[in-house]
N, C-alpha and C positions, 0 to 999 in steps of 0.2 A: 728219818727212820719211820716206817711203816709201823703201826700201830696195831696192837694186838687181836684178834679176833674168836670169841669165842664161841662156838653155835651150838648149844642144847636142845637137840632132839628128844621129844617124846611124847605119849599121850596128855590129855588135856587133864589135871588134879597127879600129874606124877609129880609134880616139886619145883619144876621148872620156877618158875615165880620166883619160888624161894630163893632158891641159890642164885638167880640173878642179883636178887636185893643182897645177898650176901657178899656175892663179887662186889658190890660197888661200896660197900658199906668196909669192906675188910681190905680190898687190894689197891697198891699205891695206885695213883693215877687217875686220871679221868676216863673212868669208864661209859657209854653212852648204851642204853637199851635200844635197840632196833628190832622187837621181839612181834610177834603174830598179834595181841594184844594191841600194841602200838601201833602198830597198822591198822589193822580193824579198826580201832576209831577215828583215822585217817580216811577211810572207805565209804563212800557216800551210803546211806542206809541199805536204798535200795540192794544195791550190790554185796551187802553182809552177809556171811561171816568171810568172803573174799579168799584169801588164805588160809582163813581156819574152818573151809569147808573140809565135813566130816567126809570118812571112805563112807562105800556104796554106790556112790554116783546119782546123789539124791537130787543134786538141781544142777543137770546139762546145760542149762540156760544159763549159769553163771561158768560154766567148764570152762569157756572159751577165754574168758578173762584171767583165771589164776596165773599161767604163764608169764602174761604182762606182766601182773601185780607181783610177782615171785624176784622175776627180773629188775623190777623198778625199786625193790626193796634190797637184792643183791647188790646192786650198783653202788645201792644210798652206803651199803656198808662198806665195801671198797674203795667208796669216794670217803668217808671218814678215816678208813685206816690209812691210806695215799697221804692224808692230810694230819697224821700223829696222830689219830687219835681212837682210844680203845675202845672196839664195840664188842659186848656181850649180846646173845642173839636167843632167842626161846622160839622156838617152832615145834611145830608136828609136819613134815615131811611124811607123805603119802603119796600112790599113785593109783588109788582104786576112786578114781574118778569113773565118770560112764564111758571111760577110755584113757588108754595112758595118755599122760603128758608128759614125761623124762624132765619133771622140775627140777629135782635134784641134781642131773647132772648136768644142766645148763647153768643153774646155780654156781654150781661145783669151778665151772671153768670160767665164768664171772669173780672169782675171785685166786686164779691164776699168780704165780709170784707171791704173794699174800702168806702172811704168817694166820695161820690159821687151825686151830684145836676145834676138831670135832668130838663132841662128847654123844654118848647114851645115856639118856636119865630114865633108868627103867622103875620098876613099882607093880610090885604083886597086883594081880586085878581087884582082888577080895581086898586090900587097901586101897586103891580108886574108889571102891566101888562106897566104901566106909569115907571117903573124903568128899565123894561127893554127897552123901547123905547132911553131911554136915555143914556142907557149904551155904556161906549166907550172903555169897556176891552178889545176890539177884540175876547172874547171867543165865538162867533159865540152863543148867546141867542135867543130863538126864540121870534122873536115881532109877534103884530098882524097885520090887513091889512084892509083893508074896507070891505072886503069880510068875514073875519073870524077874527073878532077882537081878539076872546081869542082861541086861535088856542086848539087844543087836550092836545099834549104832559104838557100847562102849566094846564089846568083845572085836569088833571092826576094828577101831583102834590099837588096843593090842596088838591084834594079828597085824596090821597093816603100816605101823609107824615106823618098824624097825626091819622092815627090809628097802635094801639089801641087809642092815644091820652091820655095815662098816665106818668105823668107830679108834677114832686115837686111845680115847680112855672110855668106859662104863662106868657110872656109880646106879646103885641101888638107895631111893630113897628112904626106903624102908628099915636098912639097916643103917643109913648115913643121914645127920641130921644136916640138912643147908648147907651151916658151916662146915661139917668136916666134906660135904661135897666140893664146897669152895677150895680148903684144904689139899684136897686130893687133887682138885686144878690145878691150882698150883705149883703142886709138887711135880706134876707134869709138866708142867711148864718150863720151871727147873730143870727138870731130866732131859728136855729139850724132846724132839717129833722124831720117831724112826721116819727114812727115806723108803718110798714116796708116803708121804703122809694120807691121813684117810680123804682129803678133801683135793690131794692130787691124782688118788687110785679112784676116786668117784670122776675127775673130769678127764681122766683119761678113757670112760667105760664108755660103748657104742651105746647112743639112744635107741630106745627099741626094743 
């Protein structure tokens, strides 16, 4: 039996993190992170943040690569789930590179047959904007300043992470802490995927 898949979409300080560590900490089974994080430090320097290049289309000179890497990370989860075994997924899906690249929906039909929950992990900005303030990962986040409170690169996010914005379940991290986002997975999970699910309506969409 094919192994669970779960992929959480959303900007970079919306909770993602969290509720991964919650999933594996709370849900039976061996769950395995194959998240953007994970990769990135897969990624040889040079070629960073690879996947978790931000919208704008700041560095064309890495564009050409995302695709591969997008690809070579769909598979890796496919080839886990084929093999029993449960992946939970964190990314930010975007297409405001300095040209589309239809990630998503190549993605989408790389995991084909596949049990798979797509979720949205949305988060107020003016709560990123306070998480990222406070963050102490050293991953160099952009904060704001009295001058440009919500700087470009994060309001790009926002706007850009959640179209098309088609989605099995939504949670709001803001009003849901981790766990009860975990929770709420589950619960879906449970309730089982209306037909076609969101990750069969994303690989049936024309690129382009």
């Amino acid at each position: 039996m094919a192994g669970q898949i779960i992929i959480l979409n959303g900007a970079p300080r919306s909770g993602k993190t969290s509720i991964v560590q919650a999933i594996q900490e709370n849900f039976d089974g061996v769950w395995i992170n194959l998240g953007v994080d994970v990769y990135e430090q897969a990624t040889p320097p040079r070629y960073r943040p690879g996947i978790g290049l931000r919208p704008g289309g700041e560095r064309p000179d890495l564009d050409g690569l995302v695709p591969q890497f997008y690809a070579a990370l769909y598979e890796s989860i496919a080839a886990h789930s084929r093999l029993g075994l449960n992946v939970v997924v964190d990314v930010g899906h975007h297409d405001a590179y300095s040209k589309p690249l239809d990630c998503l929906v190549d993605c989408a039909r790389r995991l084909t047959g596949l049990p798979v929950l797509l979720v949205g992990v949305r988060c107020p900005i003016e709560i990123i904007m306070e998480r990222r303030a406070a963050s102490v990962t050293g991953r160099g986040y952009v904060t704001g300043s009295p001058d440009d409170p919500i700087p470009l690169p994060v309001r790009l996010w926002q706007e850009e992470v959640h179209r098309p914005g088609v989605y099995d379940l939504e949670v709001d991290t803001s009003l849901l802490s981790p766990v009860q986002c975990a929770d709420a997975i589950r619960r879906r999970l449970e309730q089982g995927i209306a037909r076609p699910s969101a990750i069969e309506h994303l690989a049936q969409t024309t690129a382009g």
